[in-house]
C-alpha positions in Angstrom: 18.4 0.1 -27.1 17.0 3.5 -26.3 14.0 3.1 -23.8 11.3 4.9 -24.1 7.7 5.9 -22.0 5.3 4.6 -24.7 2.3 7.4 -24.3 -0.5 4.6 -24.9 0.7 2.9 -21.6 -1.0 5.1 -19.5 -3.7 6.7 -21.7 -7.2 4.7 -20.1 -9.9 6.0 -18.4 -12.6 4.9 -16.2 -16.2 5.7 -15.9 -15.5 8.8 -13.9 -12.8 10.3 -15.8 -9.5 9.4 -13.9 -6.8 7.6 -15.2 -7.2 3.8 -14.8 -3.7 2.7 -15.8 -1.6 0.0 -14.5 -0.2 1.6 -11.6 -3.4 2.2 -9.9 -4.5 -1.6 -9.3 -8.0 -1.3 -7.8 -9.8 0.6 -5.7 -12.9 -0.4 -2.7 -15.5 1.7 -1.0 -16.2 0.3 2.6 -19.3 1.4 4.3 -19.5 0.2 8.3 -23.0 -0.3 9.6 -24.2 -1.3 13.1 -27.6 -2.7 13.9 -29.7 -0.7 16.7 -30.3 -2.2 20.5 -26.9 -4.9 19.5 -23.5 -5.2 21.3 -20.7 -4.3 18.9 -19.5 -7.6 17.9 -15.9 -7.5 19.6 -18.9 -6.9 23.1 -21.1 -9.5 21.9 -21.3 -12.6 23.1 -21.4 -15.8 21.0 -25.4 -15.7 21.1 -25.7 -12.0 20.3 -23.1 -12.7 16.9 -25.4 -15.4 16.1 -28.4 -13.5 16.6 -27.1 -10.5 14.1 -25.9 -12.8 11.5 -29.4 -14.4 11.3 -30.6 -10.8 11.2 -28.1 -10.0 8.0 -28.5 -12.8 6.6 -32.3 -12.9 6.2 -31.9 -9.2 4.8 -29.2 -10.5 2.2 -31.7 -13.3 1.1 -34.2 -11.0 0.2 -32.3 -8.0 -1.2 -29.1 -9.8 -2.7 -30.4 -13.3 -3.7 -27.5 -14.4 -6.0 -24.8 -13.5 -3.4 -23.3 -16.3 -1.7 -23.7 -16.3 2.4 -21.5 -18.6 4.5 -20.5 -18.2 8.1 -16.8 -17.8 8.3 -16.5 -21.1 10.3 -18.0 -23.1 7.6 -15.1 -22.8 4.9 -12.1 -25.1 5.1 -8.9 -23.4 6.6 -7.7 -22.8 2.8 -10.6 -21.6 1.4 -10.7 -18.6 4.1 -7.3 -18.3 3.2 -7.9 -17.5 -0.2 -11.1 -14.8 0.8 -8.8 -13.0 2.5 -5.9 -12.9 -0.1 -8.5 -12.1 -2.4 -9.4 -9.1 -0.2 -12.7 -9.8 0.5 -12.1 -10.6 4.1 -9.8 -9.4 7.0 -7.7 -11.3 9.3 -9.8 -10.1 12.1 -13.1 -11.7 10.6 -10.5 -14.9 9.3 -9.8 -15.3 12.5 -13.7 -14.8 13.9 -15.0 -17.7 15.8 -19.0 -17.7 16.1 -21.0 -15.0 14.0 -18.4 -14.3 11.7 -19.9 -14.2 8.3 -19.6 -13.4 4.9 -21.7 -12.6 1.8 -20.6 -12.0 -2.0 -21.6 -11.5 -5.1 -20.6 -14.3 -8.2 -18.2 -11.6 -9.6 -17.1 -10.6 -6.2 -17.8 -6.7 -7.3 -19.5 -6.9 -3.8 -19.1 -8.1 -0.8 -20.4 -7.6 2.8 -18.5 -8.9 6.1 -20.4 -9.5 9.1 -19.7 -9.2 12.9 -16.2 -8.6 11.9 -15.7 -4.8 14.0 -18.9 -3.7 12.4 -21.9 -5.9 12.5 -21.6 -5.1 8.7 -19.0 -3.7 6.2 -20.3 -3.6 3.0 -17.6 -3.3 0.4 -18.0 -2.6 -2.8 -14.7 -2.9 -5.6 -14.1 -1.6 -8.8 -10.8 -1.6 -11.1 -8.3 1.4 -11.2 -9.9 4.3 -9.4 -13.1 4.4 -10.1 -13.8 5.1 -7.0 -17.2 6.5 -7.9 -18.7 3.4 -9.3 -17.8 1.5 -6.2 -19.6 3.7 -3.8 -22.7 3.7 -5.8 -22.0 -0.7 -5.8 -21.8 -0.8 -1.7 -24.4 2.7 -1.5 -27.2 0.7 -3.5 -26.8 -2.5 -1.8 -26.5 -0.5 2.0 -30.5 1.3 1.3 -31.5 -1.7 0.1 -30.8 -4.0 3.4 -31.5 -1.1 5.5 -35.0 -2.0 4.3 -35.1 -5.0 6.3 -32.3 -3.7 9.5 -32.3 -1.1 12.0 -29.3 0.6 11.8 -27.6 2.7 14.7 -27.5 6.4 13.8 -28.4 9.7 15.8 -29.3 13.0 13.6 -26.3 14.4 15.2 -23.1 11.6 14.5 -24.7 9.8 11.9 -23.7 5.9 11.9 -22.5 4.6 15.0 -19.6 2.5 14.6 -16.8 0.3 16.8 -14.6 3.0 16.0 -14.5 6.5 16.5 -12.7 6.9 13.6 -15.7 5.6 11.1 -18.3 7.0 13.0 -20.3 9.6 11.1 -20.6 8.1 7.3 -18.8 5.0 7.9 -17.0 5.3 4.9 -13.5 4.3 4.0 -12.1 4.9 0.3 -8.8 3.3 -0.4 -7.2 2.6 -3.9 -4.6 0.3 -4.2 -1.5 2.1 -5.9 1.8 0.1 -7.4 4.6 2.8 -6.8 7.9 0.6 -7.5 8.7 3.8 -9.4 8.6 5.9 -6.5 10.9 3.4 -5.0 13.6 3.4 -7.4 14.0 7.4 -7.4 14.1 7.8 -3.4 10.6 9.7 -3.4 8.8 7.4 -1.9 9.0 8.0 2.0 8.3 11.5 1.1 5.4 11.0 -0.7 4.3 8.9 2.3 4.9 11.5 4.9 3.0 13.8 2.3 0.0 12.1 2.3 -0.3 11.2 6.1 0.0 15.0 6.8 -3.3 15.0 4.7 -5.4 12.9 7.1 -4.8 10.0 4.8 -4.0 6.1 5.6 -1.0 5.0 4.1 -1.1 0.7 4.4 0.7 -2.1 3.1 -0.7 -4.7 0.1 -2.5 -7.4 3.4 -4.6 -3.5 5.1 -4.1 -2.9 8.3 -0.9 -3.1 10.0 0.4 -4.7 7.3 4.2 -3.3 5.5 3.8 -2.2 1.6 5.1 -5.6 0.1 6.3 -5.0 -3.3 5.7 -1.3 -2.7 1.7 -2.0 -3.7 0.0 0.5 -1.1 -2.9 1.2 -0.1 -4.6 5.0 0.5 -7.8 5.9 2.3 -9.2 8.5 4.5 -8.7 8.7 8.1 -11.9 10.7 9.0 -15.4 9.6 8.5 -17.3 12.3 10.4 -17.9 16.0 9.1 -18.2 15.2 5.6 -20.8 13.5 3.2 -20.1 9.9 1.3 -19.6 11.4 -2.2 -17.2 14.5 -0.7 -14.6 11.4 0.8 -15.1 9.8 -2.3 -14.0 12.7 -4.3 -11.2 13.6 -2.0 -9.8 10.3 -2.1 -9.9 9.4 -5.6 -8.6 13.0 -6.4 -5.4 12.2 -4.2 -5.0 8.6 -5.4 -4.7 10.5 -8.6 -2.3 12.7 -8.1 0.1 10.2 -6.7 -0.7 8.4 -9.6 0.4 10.8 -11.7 3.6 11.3 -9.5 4.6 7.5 -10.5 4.3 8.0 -13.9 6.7 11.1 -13.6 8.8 9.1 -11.6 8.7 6.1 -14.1 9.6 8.5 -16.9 12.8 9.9 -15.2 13.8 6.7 -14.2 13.4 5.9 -18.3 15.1 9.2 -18.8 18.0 9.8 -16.3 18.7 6.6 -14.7 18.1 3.2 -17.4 20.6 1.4 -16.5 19.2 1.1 -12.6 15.6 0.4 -13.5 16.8 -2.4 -16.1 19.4 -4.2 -13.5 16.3 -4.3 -11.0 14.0 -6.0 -14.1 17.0 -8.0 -15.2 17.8 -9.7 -11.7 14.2 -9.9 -10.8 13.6 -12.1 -14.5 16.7 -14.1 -13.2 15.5 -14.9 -9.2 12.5 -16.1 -10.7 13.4 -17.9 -13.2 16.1 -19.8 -11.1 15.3 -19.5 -7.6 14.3 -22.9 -5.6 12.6 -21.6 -2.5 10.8 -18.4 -2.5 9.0 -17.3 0.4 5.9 -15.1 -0.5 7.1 -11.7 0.4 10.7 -12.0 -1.2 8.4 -13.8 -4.6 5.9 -10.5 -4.1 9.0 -7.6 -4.4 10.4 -9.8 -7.8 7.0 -9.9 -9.0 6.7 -6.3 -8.4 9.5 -5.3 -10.3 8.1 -7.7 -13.5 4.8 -5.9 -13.4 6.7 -2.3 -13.1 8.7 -3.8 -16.5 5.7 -5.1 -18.1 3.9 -1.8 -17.9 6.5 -0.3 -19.4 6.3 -3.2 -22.2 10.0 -4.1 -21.6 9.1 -7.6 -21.5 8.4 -10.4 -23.9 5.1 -12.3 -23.3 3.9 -10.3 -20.1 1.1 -8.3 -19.4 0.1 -6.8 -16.2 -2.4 -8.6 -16.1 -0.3 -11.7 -16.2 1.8 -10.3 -12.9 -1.5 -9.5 -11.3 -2.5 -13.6 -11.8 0.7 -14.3 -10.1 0.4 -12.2 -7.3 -2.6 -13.7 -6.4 -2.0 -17.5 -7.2 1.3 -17.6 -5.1 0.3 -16.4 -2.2 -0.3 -18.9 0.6 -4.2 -19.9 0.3 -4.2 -20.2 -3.8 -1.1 -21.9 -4.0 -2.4 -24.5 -1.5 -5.9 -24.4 -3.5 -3.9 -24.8 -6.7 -2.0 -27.9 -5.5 -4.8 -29.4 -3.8 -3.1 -30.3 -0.6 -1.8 -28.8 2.5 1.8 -27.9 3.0 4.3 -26.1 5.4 6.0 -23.2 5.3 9.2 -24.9 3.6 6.7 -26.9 0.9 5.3 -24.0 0.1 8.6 -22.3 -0.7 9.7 -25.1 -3.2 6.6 -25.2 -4.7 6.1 -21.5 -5.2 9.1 -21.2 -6.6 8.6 -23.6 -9.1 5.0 -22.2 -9.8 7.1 -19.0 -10.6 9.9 -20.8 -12.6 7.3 -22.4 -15.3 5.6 -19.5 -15.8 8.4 -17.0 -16.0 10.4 -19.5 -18.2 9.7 -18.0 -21.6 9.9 -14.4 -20.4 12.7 -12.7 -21.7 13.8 -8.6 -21.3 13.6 -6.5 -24.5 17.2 -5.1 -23.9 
């Protein structure tokens, strides 16, 4: 069978014009905020994390009244599990004794941690790159709280943050990029080096210090200070897309020039999953990330993308355990995951 790039594939757009397709995943606007007169948190004592989570949390009740607001301590050990798989929390604020706090909205477009290394970090999501319509998400929630809180800025560095890196705007724009393709054709490490000569941060699927797990990266800016909110925005979503667009080249000349390598990867990644009995999450994240590279490229039977991106979530440590209703171990978790995998890869088959 001749393989082919099918044009419609990659043909979306968002709200701002940039190609939404299925390599870039998501994108989040962060905005770190500090309240005036208050210790950063990682100074703060117990009282004073206490004290500012009162603070954002009366703000939040009159500004945001359908977003949910828990302290951080007050979820079961699964539960904050799955917030920060779902990337609404870090493991800094996961692992955030008194104070720690956070607020979201019932589609979890939004979502605002507090006293993790800012008092708060408004985040605001969006799918592919629109980049754009996050920002104005977290912008239009971040005047309407400073209503209500007294946020640390001077005329001269603009916010004040834990940080010297985010002081200024306080803004970090990231978008979450699959580049599997990038992988297979050796370009990725230069790509990398590319992009870090830019000023830009170049993490792994989990943020910070984390590795790129089923090559699924994240890019933001490094610098917060000397430009305004929209200019970073612009910057970083015009990037995102140009390395977006370097996939999709390097999809099509793996298509073109080298078939047989990119259908071995999807053909032994089918067949781990399909078999395997103990899959621990990172190995089951790099197969998975192979059958979402294939299912873009509609060489599989009965997947979508969107299916892969299900499964991505749902086996990862917190949801499985959620999804089973108990607590395993490490080993459990395996043997389970793998045969979470094994059902619902069993009717997948490869086109050719």
């Amino acid at each position: 069978m001749m393989l082919s790039l099918d044009p419609g594939v990659h043909s979306k757009k968002t709200r701002a014009g940039i190609p939404a397709d299925d390599i870039a995943m998501r994108c989040r606007v962060r905005l770190a905020r500090n309240l005036a007169d208050e210790r950063f948190p990682d100074w703060a004592t117990e009282h004073d994390r206490e004290r500012v989570f009162g603070k954002v949390r009366e703000a939040l009740h009159a500004e945001a009244p359908g977003f949910r607001v828990e302290s951080v301590a007050a979820f079961e050990e699964q539960d904050r599990d799955v917030l920060f798989e779902s990337h609404l929390i870090s493991k800094d604020l996961l692992e955030r004794a008194a104070g720690g706090g956070v607020a979201y909205a019932p589609d979890s477009s939004i979502c605002v941690m507090i006293n993790e290394e800012d008092h708060l970090r408004i985040q605001g999501f969006s799918a592919g790159l629109d980049m754009l319509g996050a920002w104005q998400a977290a912008d239009a929630l971040d005047t309407r709280l400073e209503r209500h809180l007294d946020y640390a800025w001077t005329p001269k560095l603009g916010y004040l943050t834990a940080c010297p890196s985010n002081v200024g705007t306080g803004l970090r724009a990231s978008g979450m990029l699959h580049l599997l393709g990038l992988r297979l054709v050796g370009e990725i490490e230069s790509v990398v080096r590319g992009l870090e000569r830019m000023r830009l941060l170049v993490r792994g699927i989990g943020g910070e210090g984390s590795e790129a797990a089923g090559q699924i990266y994240q890019i933001s800016n490094m610098d917060s200070l000397g430009s305004d909110e929209a200019a970073i925005v612009r910057r970083v979503t015009r990037i995102c897309a140009e390395v977006v667009q370097q996939e999709y080249n390097a999809r099509a000349r793996l298509i073109q020039e080298s078939p047989m390598v990119l259908l071995d990867c999807l053909a032994r990644s089918l067949s781990v999953l399909q078999n395997a009995r103990l899959l621990a999450t990172v190995e089951a994240l790099e197969f998975l990330s192979a059958m979402r590279l294939g299912a873009s490229l509609r060489l599989f039977t009965r997947l979508k993308v969107a299916d892969v991106d299900k499964l991505i979530l749902l086996m990862q440590p917190g949801h499985l355990q959620k999804g089973m209703g108990t607590a395993l171990t490490s080993d459990e978790r395996d043997e389970r995951r793998s045969e979470f995998l094994r059902r619902k890869m069993a009717s997948v088959r490869l086109k050719c």
